[in-house]
DOLUM-926509 format. One record per residue (C-alpha): residue number from 1; residue in one letter; x, y, z. Coordinates in steps of 0.5 Angstrom, whole numbers, padded with zeros to 4 digits. Each point is the difference from the previous one (the first is absolute). Layout:
N
SITE  zaba  zami   east  north     up
SITE   NUM     a      X      Y      Z
...
***
This chain:
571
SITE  zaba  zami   east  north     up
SITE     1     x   0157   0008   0004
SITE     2     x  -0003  -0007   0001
SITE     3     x  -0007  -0001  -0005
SITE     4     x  -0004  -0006  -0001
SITE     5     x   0003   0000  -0008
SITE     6     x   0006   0003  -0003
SITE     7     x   0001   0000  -0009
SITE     8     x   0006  -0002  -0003
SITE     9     x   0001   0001  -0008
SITE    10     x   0006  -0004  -0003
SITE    11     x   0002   0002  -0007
SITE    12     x   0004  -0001  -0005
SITE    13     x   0002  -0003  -0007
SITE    14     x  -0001  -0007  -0002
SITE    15     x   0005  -0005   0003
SITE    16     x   0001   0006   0005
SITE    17     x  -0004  -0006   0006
SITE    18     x  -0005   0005   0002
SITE    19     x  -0005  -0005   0000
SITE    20     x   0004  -0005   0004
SITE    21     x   0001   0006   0005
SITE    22     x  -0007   0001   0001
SITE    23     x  -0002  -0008   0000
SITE    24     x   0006  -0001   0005
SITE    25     x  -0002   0006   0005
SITE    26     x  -0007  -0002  -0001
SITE    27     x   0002  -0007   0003
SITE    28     x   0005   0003   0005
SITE    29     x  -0006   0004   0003
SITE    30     x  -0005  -0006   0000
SITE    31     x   0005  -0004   0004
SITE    32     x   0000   0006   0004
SITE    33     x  -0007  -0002   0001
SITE    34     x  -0003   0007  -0004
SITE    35     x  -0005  -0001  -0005
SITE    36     x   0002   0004  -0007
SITE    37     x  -0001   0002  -0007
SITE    38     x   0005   0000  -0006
SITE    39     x  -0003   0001  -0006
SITE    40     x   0004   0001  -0006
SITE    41     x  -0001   0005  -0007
SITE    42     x   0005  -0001  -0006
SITE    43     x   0000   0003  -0008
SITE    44     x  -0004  -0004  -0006
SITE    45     x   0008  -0004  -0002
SITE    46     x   0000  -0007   0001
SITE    47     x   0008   0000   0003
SITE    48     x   0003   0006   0004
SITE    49     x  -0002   0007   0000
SITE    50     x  -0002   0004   0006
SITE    51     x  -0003  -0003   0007
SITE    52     x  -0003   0001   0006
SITE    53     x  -0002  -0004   0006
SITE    54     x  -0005   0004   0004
SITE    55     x   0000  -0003   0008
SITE    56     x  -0005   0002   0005
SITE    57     x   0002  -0004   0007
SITE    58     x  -0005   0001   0006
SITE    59     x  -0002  -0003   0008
SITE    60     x  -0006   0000  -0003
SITE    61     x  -0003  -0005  -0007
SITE    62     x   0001   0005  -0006
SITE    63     x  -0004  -0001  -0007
SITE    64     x   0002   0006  -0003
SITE    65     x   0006   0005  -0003
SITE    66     x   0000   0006   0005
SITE    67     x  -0001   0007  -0001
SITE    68     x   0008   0002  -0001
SITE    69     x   0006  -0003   0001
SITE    70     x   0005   0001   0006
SITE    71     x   0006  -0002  -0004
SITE    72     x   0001  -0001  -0007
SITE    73     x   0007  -0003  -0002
SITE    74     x   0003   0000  -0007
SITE    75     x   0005  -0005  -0001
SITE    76     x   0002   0004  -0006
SITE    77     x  -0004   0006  -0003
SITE    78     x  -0002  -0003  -0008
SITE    79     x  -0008   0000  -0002
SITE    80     x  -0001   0001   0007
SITE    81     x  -0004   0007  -0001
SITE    82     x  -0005  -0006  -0004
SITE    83     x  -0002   0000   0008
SITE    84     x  -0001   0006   0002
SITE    85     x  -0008   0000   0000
SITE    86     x   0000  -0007   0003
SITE    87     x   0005   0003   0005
SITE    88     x  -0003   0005   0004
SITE    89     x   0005   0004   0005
SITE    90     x  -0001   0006   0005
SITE    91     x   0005   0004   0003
SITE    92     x   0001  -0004   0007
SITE    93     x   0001  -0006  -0006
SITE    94     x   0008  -0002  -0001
SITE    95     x   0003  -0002  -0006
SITE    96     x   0006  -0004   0000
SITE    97     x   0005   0001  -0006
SITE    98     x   0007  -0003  -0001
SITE    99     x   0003   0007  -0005
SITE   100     x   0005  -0005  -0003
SITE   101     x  -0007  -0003  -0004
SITE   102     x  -0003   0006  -0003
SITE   103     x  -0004   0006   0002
SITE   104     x  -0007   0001   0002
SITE   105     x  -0006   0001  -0005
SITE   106     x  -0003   0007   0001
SITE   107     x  -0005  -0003   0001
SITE   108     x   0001  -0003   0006
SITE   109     x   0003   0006   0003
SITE   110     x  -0006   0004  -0002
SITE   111     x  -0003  -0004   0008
SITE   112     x   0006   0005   0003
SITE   113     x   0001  -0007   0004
SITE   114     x   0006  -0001   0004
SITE   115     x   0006  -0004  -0003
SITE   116     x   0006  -0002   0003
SITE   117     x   0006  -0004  -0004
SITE   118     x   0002  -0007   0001
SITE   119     x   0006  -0003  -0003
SITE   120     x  -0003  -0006  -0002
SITE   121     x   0005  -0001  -0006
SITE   122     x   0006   0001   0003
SITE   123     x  -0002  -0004   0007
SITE   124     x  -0002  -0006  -0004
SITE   125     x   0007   0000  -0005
SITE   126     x   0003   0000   0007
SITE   127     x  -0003  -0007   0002
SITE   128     x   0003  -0005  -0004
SITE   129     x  -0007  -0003  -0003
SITE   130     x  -0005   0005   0002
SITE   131     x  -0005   0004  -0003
SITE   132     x  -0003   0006   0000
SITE   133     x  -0007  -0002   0001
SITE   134     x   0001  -0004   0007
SITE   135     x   0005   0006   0001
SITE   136     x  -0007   0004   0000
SITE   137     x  -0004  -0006   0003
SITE   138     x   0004   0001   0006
SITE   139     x  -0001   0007   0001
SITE   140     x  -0007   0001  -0001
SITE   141     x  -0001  -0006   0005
SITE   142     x   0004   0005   0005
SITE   143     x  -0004   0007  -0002
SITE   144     x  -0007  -0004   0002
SITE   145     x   0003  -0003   0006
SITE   146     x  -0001  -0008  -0003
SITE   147     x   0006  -0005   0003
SITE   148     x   0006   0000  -0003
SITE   149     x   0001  -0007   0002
SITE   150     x  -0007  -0003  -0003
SITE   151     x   0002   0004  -0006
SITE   152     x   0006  -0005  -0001
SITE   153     x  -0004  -0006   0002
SITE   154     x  -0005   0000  -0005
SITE   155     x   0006   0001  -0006
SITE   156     x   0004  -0004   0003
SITE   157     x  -0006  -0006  -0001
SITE   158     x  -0001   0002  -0007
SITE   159     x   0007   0001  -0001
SITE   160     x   0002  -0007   0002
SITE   161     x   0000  -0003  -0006
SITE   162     x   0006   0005  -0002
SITE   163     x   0004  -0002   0005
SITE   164     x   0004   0003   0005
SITE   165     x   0004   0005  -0004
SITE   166     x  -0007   0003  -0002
SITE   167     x  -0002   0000   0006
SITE   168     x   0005   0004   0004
SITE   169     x   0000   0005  -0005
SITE   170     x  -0008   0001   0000
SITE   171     x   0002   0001   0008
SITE   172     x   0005   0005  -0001
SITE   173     x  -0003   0004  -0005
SITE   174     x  -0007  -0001   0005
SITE   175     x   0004   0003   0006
SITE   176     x   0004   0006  -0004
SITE   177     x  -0007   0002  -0003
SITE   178     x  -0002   0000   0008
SITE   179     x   0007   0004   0003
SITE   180     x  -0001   0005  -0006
SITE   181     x  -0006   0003   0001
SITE   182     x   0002   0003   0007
SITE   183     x  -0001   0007   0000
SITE   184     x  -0005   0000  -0004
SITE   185     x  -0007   0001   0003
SITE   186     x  -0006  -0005  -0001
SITE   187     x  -0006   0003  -0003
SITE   188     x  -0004  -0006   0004
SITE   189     x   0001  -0007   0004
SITE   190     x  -0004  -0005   0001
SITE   191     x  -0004  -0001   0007
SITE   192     x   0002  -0006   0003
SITE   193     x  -0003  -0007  -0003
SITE   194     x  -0006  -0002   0004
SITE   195     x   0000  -0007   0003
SITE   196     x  -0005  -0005  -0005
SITE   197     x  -0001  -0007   0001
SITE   198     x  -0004   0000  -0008
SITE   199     x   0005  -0003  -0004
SITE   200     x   0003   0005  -0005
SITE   201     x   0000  -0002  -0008
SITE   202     x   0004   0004  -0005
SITE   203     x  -0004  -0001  -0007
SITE   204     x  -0002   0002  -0007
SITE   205     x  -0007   0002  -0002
SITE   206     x   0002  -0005  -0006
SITE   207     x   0003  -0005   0005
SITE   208     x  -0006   0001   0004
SITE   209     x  -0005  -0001  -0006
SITE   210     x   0003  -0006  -0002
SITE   211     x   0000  -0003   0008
SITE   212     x  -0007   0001   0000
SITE   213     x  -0002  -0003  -0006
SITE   214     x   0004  -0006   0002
SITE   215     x  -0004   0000   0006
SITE   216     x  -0006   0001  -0004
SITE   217     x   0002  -0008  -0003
SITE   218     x   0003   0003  -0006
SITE   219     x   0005  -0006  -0004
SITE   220     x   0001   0003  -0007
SITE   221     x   0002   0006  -0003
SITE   222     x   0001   0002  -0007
SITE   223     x   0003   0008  -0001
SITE   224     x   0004   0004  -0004
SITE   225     x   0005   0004   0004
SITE   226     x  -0002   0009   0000
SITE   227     x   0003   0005   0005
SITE   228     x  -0004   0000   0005
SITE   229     x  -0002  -0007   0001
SITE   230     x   0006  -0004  -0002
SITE   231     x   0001  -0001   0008
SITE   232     x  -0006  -0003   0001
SITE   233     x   0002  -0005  -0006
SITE   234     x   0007   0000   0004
SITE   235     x  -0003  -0003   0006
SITE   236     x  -0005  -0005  -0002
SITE   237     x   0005  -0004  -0004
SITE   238     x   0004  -0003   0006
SITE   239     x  -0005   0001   0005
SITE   240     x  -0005  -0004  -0005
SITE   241     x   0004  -0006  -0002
SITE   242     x   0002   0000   0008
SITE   243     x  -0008  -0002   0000
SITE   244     x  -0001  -0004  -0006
SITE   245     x  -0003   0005  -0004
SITE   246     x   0004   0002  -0006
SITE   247     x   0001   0007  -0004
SITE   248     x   0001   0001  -0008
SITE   249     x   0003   0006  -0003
SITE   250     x  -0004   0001  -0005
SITE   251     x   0002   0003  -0007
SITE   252     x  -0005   0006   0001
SITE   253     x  -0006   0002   0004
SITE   254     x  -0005  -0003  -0005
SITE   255     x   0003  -0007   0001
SITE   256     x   0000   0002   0007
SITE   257     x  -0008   0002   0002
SITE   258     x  -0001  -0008  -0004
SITE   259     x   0005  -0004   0003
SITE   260     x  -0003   0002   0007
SITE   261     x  -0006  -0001  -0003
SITE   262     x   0001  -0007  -0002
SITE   263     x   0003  -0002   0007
SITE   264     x  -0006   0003   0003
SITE   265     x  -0004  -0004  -0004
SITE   266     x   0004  -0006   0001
SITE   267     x  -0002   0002   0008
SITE   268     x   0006   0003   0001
SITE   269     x  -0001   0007   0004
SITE   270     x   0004   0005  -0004
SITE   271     x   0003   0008  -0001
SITE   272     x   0004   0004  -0004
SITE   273     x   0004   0006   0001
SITE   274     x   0000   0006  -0005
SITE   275     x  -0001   0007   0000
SITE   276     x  -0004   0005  -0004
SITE   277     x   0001  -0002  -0007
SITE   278     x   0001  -0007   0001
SITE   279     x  -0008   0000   0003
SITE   280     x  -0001   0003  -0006
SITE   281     x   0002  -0006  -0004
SITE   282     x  -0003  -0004   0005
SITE   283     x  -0007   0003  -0001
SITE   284     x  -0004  -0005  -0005
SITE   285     x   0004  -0006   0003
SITE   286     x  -0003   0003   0007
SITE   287     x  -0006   0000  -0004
SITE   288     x  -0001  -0007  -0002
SITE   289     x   0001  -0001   0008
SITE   290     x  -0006   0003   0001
SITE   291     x  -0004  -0003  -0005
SITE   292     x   0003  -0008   0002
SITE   293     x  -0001   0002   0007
SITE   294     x   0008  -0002   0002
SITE   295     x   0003   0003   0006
SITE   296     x   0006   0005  -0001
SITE   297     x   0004   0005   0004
SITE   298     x   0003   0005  -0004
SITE   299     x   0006   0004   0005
SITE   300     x   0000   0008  -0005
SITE   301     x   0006   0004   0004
SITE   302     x  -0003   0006  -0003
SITE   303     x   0005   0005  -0003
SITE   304     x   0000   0007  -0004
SITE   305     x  -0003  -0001  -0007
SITE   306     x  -0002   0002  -0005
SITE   307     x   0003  -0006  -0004
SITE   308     x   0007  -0001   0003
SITE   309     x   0000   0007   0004
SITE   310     x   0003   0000   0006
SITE   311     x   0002  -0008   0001
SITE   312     x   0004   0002   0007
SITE   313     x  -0004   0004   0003
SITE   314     x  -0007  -0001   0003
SITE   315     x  -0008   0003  -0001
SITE   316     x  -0007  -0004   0000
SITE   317     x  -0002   0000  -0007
SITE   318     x  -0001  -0006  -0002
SITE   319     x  -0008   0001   0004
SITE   320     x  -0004   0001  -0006
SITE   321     x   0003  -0005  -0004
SITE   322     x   0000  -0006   0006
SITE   323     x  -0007   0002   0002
SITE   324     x  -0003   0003  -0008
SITE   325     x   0006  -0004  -0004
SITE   326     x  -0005  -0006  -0003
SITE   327     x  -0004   0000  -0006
SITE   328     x  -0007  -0002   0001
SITE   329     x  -0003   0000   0007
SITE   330     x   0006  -0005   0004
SITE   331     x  -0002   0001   0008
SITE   332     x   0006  -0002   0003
SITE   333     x   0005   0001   0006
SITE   334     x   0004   0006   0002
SITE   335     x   0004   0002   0007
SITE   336     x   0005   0004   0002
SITE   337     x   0004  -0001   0006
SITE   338     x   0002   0007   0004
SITE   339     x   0007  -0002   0002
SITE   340     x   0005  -0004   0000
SITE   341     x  -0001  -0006   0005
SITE   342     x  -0007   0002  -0003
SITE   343     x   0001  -0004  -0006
SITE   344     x   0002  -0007   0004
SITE   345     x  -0007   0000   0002
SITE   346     x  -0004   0004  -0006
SITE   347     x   0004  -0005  -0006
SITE   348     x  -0003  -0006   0004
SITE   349     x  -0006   0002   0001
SITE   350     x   0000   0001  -0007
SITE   351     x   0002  -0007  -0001
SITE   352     x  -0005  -0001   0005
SITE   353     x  -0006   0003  -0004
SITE   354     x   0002  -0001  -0007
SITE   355     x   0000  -0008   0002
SITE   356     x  -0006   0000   0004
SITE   357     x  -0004   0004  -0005
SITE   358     x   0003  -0003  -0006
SITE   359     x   0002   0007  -0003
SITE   360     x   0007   0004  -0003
SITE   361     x   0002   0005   0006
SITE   362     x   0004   0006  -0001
SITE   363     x   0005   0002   0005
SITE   364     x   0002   0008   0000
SITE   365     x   0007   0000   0003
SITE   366     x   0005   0006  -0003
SITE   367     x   0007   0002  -0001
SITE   368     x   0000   0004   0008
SITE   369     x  -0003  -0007   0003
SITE   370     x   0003  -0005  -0004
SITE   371     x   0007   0002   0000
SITE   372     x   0000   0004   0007
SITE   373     x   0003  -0004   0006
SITE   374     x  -0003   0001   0007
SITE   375     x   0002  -0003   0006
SITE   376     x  -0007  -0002   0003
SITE   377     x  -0004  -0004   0005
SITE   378     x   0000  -0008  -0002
SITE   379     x  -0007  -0001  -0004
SITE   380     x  -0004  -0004   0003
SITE   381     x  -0002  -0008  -0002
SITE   382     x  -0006   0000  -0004
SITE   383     x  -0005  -0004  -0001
SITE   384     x  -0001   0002  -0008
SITE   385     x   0001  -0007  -0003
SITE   386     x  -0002  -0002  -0008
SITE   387     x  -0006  -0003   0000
SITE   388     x  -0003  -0002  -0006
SITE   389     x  -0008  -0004  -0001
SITE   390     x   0002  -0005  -0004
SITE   391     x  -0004  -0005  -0003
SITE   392     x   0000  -0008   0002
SITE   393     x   0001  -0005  -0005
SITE   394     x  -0006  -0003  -0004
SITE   395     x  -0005   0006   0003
SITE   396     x  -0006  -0002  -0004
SITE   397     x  -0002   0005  -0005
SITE   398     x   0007   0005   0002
SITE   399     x  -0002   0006  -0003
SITE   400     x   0007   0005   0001
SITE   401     x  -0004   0006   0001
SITE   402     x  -0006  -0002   0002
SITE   403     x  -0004   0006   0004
SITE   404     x   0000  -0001   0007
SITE   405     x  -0002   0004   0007
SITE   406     x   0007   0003   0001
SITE   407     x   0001   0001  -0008
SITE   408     x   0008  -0004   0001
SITE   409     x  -0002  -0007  -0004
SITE   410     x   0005  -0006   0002
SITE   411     x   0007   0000  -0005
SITE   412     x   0002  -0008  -0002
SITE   413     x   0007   0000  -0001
SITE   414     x   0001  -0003  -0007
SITE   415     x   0001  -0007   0001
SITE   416     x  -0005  -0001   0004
SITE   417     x  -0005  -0006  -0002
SITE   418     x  -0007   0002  -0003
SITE   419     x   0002   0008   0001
SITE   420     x   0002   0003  -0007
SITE   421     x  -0002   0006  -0002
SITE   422     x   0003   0006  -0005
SITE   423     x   0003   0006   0003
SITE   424     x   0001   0005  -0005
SITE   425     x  -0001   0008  -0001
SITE   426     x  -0007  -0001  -0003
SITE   427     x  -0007   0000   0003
SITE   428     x  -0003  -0006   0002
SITE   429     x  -0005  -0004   0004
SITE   430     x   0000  -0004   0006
SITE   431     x   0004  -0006  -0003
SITE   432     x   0005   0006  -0003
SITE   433     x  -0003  -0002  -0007
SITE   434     x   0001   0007  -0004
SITE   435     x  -0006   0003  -0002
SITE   436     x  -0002   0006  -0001
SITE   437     x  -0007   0001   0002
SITE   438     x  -0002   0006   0003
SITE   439     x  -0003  -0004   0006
SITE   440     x   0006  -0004   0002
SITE   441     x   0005   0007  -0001
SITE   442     x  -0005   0003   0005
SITE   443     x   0000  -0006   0005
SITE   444     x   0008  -0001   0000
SITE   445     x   0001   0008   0000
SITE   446     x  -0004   0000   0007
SITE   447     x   0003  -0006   0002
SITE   448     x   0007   0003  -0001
SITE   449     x  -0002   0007   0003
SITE   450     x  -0004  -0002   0006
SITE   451     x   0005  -0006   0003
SITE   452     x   0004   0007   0001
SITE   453     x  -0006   0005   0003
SITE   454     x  -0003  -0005   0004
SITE   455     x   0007  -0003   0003
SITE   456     x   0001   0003   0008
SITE   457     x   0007   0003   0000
SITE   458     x  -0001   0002   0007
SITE   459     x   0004   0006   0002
SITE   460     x   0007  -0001  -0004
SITE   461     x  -0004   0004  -0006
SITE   462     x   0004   0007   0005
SITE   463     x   0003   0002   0004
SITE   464     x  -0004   0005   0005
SITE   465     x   0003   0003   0006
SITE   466     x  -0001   0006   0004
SITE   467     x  -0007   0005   0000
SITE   468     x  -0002   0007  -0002
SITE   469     x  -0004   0004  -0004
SITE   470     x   0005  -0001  -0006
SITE   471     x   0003  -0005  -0002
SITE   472     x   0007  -0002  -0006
SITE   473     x  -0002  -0005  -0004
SITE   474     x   0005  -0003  -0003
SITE   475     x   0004  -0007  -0003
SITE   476     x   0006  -0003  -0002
SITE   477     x   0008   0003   0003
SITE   478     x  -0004   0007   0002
SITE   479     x  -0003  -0003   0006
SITE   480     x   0006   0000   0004
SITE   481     x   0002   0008  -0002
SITE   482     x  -0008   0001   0002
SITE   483     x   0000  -0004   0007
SITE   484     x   0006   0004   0003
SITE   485     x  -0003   0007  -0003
SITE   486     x  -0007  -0002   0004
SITE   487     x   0006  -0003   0006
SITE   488     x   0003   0007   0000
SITE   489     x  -0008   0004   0000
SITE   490     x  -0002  -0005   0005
SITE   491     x   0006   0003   0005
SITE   492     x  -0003   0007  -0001
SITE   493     x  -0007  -0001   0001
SITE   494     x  -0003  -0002  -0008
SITE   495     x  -0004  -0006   0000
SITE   496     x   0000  -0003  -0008
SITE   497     x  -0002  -0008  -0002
SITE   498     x   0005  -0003  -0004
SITE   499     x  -0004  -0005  -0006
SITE   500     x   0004  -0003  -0004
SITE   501     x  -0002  -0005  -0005
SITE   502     x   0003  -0007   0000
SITE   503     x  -0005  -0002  -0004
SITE   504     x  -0002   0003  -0007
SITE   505     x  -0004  -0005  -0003
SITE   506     x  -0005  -0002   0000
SITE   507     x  -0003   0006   0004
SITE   508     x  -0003   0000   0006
SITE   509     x  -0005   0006   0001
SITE   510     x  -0003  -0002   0006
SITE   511     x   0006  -0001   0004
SITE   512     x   0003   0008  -0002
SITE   513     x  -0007   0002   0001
SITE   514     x   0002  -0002   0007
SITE   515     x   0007   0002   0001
SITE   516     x  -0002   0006  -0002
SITE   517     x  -0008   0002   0004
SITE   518     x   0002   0007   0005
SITE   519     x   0006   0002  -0006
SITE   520     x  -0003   0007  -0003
SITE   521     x   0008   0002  -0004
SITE   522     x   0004  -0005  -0004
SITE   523     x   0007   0000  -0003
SITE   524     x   0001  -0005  -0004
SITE   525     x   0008  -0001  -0002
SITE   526     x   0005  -0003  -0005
SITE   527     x   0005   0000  -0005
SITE   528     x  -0003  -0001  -0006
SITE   529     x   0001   0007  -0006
SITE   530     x  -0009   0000  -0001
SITE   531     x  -0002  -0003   0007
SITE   532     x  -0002  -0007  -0003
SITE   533     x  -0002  -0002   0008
SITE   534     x  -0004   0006   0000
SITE   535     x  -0004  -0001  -0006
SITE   536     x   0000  -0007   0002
SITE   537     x  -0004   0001   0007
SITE   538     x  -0004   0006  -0003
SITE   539     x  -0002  -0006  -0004
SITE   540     x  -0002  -0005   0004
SITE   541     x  -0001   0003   0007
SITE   542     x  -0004   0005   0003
SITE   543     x   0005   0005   0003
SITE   544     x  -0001   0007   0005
SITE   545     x  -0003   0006  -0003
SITE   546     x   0006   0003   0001
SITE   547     x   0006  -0004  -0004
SITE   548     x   0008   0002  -0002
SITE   549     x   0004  -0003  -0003
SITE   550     x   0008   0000   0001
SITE   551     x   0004  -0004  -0006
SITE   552     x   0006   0001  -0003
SITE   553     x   0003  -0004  -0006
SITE   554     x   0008  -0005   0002
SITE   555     x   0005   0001   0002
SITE   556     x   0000   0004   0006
SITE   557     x  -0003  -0003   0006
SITE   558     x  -0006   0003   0004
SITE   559     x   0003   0002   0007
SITE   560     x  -0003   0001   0006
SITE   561     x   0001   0007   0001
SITE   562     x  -0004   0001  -0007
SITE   563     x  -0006  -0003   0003
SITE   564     x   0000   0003   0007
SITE   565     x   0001   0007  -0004
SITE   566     x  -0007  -0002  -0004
SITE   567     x  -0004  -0002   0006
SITE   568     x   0001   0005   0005
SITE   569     x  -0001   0006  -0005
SITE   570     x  -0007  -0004  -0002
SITE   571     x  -0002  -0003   0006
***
C-alpha cells in the first residue's frame, strides 16, 4: 500500500556501515525528489560498538521520527537489542534478518513482527568487493519502492573516488539485494514523489547552525570539539577560511568562550560550539560578555547530563542553565531553533541580535536536531547581518557606556584614535572606569536589562499557527512531533494552537498574552526529567486555568502518536 511516509531502521556493529547505508538511501530518495529524515542513535564508546540509522522518507517536509517503523534491517544482530525501545515495531512491521549474522533478541521478537530471512553474507561473498551493508541498501530500496537505478547513481557519485572496481561491486551488490527480496511481501511503499520546483537541500542541523551563523557575519570561531557539536566545528573550518574568517581549536572551552570573546571585542562577530558540560565551563567567561557588553554566540547541541550522561543521545536540559546559569543578575540572549532548516535562520538571527544588542546569545540546539539529517525545502536568504554601533574616531568625551534611549551605546574598536576605554568583569561607570557605587551598578544593570526588554523581536519570538480553545506550547526539536500530532487531529475534526517558543529570553509576555487570548486549556510539552520549560513558563507568563504538562527525560523521542493520544483523551 502507498503512504505518504515509510520508516526504515538500519542496525548493525560498529564498522557494519550502517550510518552510511542510511545516508546513501537518504541521498537517493531526495534525488528522487522526496523529502526524509535520517536520524541516528549509537552507545556511549568513542569507536565501535552498536548503531542504528533511523530513515524516515516522505512526499511531504518530515521533521519528526514516525510512531513505528516499517522495516528494521539488521546487518548483524550484536548490541542490537540496546535499540529496541528507540525502534518501535507493530505486527504488520517487517524485520529483515541474514541467519548467518546471529539470532534476534527476545525483545524485539516481543512485537510479534513479521521476519523474513535475507542472505546478505552469502550474496556479498558472492560479489567479488561487495558488501553486506549495499546488499541491504538495495533490498530495502526495493520493498518501499525507491528506484534501484538512482540508488546506483548517488553511490556511484560517492564512490568515484575509489574507483571503477569499487563501483561495480557496490552495484552489483545494490541490485543482488533488489532481486533477492522477491517474494517477500512489502509492508509499505512510498507514493509517488510529487513534482517540486523548490530546490532540495539535504542538511545537518549542525551544518545548518554553522551556515547560519556565517550568514549572520560570523568570521571566527574558537571551540573545542564535544559530541554533539563536533560537526558544527567540522563545517565552519573550510567554509570560514573560504570567507576569510578563521577557526582556532582551542585547548578547552574556557579558552574557547575567550578567545571569542577577544575577536569579538577586536570587532569580529564570533560563536562557539560546545554542549552541556562545555556551557558550564563557559559560564563566567560568558558572564564578563555581559558585563563588558561584547557581543557572543554560544551554539549548545543539548545532550542527556547530568555530568557526562548520555553524550550521543539527545534531551533539553540545558534550559535552566542557559536561562538561570549566571551568577548575579546577568540579562542575556537565548533562542531555539525548532527544526533543522530552523537552525539556519534561528543561528543567524542569533548573530543578528547578539550584534545589534551588544550582548552574549545562547543558541539551544540538541543531539536530535544538530546530528539528525533532513532533506529540506532551501532556507531562504535573509537579511539577518552583523550590525554593530560603533564609535567614530575623536568622539568627544567617548564614554563607552554611556546611557542612551535604546540602552546600546557605541563600541570603539581598539585602535580607534580618542576611543579607549576598559572592558572587564567589573562594574563601572559610563567611561568603563570601575566602580563600585551604588549609583552607577543601578544605572548600568538597567542599561544591560532594558536594551533587551525594550528591543522589538517582532514575530520571531514564536511560532504560532492554527486556532482553538486549546493550545501545545512547546520549544525546541518537539515542534515537529506536536505539528504532525495537531496535522493528524486537524483531519478528524480537532482544532489546537501550536506556540512554539524560539525566543526564551528575554521574555515577552505581552506577545503570549496574545498568542494565547480565546485559549482556556494548555498542554506544555518537553524532554526534560523535572519539566524545566514548564516551571520557566509558570514563572514568567500567565498560562490557562487549566494547564499539563507532558515531559520525559532523553533518549527516547516524543513521537507524534504520543501527542495525538494525549490531546484527544483531554480535549
Amino acid at each position: 500500500m502507498a503512504t505518504h511516509s515509510v520508516s526504515i531502521a538500519f542496525a548493525g556493529s560498529g564498522g557494519a556501515g550502517v550510518m552510511t547505508a542510511g545516508q546513501i538511501l537518504l541521498d537517493a530518495a531526495a534525488k528522487a525528489g522526496y523529502y526524509g529524515l535520517m536520524t541516528r542513535s549509537s552507545g556511549p564508546q568513542i569507536r565501535g560498538g552498536e548503531a542504528a540509522a533511523m530513515v524516515r522518507i516522505g512526499t511531504k517536509p518530515i521533521a519528526a521520527v514516525d510512531d513505528k517503523f516499517d522495516v528494521l534491517i539488521a546487518f548483524d544482530w550484536g548490541n542490537v537489542h540496546r535499540f529496541a525501545a528507540e525502534i518501535p515495531l507493530l505486527p504488520d512491521s517487517l524485520i529483515l534478518t541474514d541467519p548467518s549474522q546471529g539470532e534476534i533478541h527476545a525483545a524485539l521478537l516481543a512485537y510479534r513482527t513479521r521476519v523474513a530471512d535475507l542472505q546478505m553474507a552469502a550474496l556479498a561473498k558472492a560479489i567479488p568487493g561487495g558488501r553486506v551493508n549495499m546488499v541491504g541498501l538495495g533490498a530495502i530500496a526495493a520493498l518501499i519502492g525507491l528506484p534501484i537505478d538512482t540508488v546506483v547513481e548517488v553511490v556511484s557519485d560517492q564512490l568515484k573516488k575509489k574507483g571503477p572496481e569499487a563501483l561495480q561491486a557496490s552495484a552489483a551488490a545494490i541490485r543482488a539485494g533488489a532481486e533477492a527480496t522477491a517474494g517477500i511481501e512489502s509492508p509499505a511503499q512510498l507514493a509517488p514523489a510529487l513534482p517540486s520546483s523548490v530546490e532540495h537541500w539535504n542538511i545537518s542541523g549542525n551544518e545548518a547552525a554553522g551556515l547560519g551563523a556565517v550568514r549572520g557575519g560570523v568570521r571566527f570561531c574558537a571551540a573545542y570539539p564535544i559530541t554533539p557539536a563536533t560537526e558544527v566545528l567540522e563545517w565552519l573550518a573550510p567554509n570560514l577560511a573560504d570567507l576569510g574568517g578563521v577557526l582556532v581549536q582551542a585547548e578547552d572551552e574556557l579558552a574557547s568562550i575567550n578567545m571569542c570573546l577577544g575577536a569579538s571585542f577586536g570587532g569580529v562577530p564570533s560563536i562557539t560550539a560546545t554542549s552541556g558540560p562545555g556551557l558550564a565551563l563557559m559560564i563566567e567567561a560568558i558572564g564578563l560578555g555581559i558585563a563588558s557588553e561584547t557581543p557572543v554566540v554560544v551554539v549548545d547541541v543539548m545532550r542527556g547530563g547530568p555530568s557526562t550522561g548520555i553524550p550521543t543521545k539527545s534531551e533539553q536540559s540545558d534550559l535552566n542553565i542557559a536561562i538561570y546559569g549566571m551568577h548575579g543578575d546577568a540579562p542575556h540572549l537565548v533562542l531555539a531553533p525548532n527544526a533543522i532548516d530552523d537552525c539556519v535562520f534561528t543561528t543567524q538571527w542569533a548573530v543578528h541580535l547578539a550584534e545589534a544588542l551588544q550582548c552574549p546569545a545562547i543558541v539551544l540546539s540538541d543531539q536530535g536536531m544538530g546530528q539528525s539529517r533532513a532533506v529540506v525545502d532551501r532556507p531562504a536568504d535573509l537579511a539577518f547581518i552583523a550590525r554593530r554601533v560603533t564609535a567614530e574616531a575623536n568622539t568627544q568625551g567617548y564614554r563607552r557606556y554611556a546611557l542612551t534611549g535604546t540602552g546600546v551605546s557605541p563600541m570603539a574598536v581598539p585602535g580607534t584614535p580618542g576611543c579607549m576605554y576598559t572592558a572587564d568583569g567589573l562594574e563601572h561607570n559610563e567611561r568603563g572606569t570601575p566602580s563600585s557605587q551604588a549609583a552607577d551598578h543601578q544605572k548600568q544593570m538597567d542599561k544591560r536589562a532594558d536594551k533587551l526588554a525594550d528591543y522589538d523581536y517582532g514575530n520571531h519570538w514564536a511560532d504560532i499557527e492554527g486556532d482553538g480553545e486549546v493550545a501545545v506550547i512547546t520549544w525546541g526539536s518537539i515542534t515537529g512531533a506536536v505539528r504532525e500530532a495537531l496535522d493528524r487531529m486537524a483531519e478528524r475534526g480537532l482544532k489546537a494552537k501550536l506556540i512554539s517558543v524560539r525566543l526564551l529570553t528575554p521574555v515577552q509576555p505581552e506577545k503570549m498574552a496574545a498568542a494565547l487570548a480565546g485559549v482556556k486549556k494548555a498542554l506544555v510539552i518537553e524532554q526534560t526529567h523535572s519539566a524545566q520549560f514548564y516551571h520557566f513558563l509558570r514563572a514568567f507568563y500567565r498560562l490557562p486555568a487549566e494547564v499539563e504538562v507532558f515531559h520525559r527525560p532523553g533518549p527516547l523521542p516524543v513521537r507524534p502518536g504520543e501527542i495525538e493520544s494525549k490531546l484527544a483523551a483531554w480535549m
